[in-house]
C-alpha positions in Angstrom: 126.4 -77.5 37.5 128.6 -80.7 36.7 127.7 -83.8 37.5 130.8 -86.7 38.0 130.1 -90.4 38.2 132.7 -92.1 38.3 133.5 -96.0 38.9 134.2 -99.3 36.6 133.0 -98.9 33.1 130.3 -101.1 33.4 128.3 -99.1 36.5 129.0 -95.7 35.0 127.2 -96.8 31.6 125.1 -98.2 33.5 123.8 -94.9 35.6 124.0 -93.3 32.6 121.6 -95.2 30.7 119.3 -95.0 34.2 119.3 -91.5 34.1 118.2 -91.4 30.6 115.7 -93.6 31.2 114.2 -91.2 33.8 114.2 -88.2 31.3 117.4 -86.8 33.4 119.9 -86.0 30.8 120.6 -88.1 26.9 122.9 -90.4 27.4 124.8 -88.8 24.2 125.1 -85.2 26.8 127.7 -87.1 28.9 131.4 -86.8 28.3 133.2 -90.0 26.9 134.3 -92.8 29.5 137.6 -90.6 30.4 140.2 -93.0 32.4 141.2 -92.1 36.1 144.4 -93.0 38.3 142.8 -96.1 39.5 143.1 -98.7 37.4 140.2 -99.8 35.7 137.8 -96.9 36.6 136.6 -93.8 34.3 134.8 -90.9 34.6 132.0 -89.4 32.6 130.6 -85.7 33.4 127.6 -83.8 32.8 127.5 -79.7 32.4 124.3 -77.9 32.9 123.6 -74.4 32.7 120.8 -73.1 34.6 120.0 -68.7 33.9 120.0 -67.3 38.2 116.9 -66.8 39.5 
């Protein structure tokens, strides 16, 4: 599964840091702020692996 939020620096650090708070994922797991076509906004992504049921 990956997991994309994207935005201005500020809110994607942001939900990243909320989501570590709630035990959802380190905030160290993410990918690096990676820039996008829109000026000023990044990306950071999240892989998880989950074995099939």
């Amino acid at each position: 599964m990956r997991l994309r939020i994207c935005g201005a620096p500020a809110g994607v650090n942001r939900i990243v840091h909320e989501l570590h708070v709630l035990h959802f994922a380190q905030a160290g797991e993410w990918s690096p702020p990676l820039p996008l076509p829109v000026e000023g906004e990044v990306i950071r992504i999240l892989v998880r692996y989950f074995k099939p049921e």
